[in-house]
N, C-alpha and C positions, 0 to 999 in steps of 0.2 A: 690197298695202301691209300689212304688219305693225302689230299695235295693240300700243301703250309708253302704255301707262296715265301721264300728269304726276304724278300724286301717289306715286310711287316713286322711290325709287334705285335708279341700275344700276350693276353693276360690267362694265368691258370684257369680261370673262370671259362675261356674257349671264346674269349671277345678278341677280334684284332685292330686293331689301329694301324693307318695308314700316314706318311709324311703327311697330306693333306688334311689329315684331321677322320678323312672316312671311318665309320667304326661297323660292324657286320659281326657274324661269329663264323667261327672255324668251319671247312669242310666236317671233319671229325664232330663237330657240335651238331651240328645239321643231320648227318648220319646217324647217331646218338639218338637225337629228337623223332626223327621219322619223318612224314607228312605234313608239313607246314599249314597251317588252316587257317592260321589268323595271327596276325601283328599288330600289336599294341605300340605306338611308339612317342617319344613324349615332346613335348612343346617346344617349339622354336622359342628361343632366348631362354630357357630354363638353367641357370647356374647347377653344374652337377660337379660332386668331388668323385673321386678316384675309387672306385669300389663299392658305389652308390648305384642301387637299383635304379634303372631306368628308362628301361621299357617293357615288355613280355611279350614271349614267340609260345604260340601255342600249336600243339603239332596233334594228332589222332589219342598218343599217346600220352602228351601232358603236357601242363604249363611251366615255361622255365623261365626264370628272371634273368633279364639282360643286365649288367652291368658297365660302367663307364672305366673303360680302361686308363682313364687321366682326368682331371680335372679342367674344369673349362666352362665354356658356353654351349650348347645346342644353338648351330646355327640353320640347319636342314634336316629336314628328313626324308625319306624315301616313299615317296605318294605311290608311286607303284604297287608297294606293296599292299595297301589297303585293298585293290582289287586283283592283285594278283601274288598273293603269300607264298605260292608255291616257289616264286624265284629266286628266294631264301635255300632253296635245296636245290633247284636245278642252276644257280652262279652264284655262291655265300660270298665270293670277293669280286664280284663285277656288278651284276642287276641286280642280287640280293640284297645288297648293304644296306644297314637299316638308319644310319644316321651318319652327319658331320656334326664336327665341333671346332669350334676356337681354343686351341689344348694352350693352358697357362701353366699346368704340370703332367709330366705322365706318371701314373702308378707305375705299378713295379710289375716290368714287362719283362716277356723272355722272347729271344731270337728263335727264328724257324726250327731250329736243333734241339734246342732245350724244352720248349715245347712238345714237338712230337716225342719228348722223351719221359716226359711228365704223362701226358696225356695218353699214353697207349700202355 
């Protein structure tokens, strides 16, 4: 069983969004992917819409596009993971997260329920 934390948004895609703006992917994403090996992840200030590619996690097994579960700003991102990608799989909602944003809209999110229901 996969953990989907309730107090996030998820977008189909297996991105979550936090109040804060934090953005990561699902445990379920991560498990999916396999062995994390490299994070691409995109530019502080980069204006992103809602469903717009924008960054990529590459794992043993493949490369998968990240997407912006809202629209907004990139205002951070997660520098850890440039020398440590693995912590995309061993904490996808704490040391993994790959980016914040300034959310000025969210896409079209599902709650912890609807997601794990979609998704498995």
């Amino acid at each position: 069983m996969t953990n989907t934390p309730t107090d996030l948004k998820y977008a189909a895609s297996h991105e979550w969004l936090a109040d804060d703006g934090t953005v990561g992917i699902s445990d379920y994403a991560q498990e999916q992917l396999g062995d994390v090996v490299y994070v691409e992840l995109p530019e502080v200030g980069r204006e992103v819409k809602a469903g717009e590619a924008v960054a990529v996690v590459e794992s043993v097994k493949t490369a998968s596009d990240i997407y912006a579960p809202a629209s907004g700003t990139i205002i951070a991102v997660n520098e850890e993971l440039s020398g440590n990608p693995e912590k995309v799989n061993e904490s996808p909602y704490k040391g993994g997260w790959l980016f914040q944003m300034e959310v000025t809209e969210e896409g079209d999110l599902l709650d912890a329920a609807a997601y794990e229901a979609q998704a498995h």
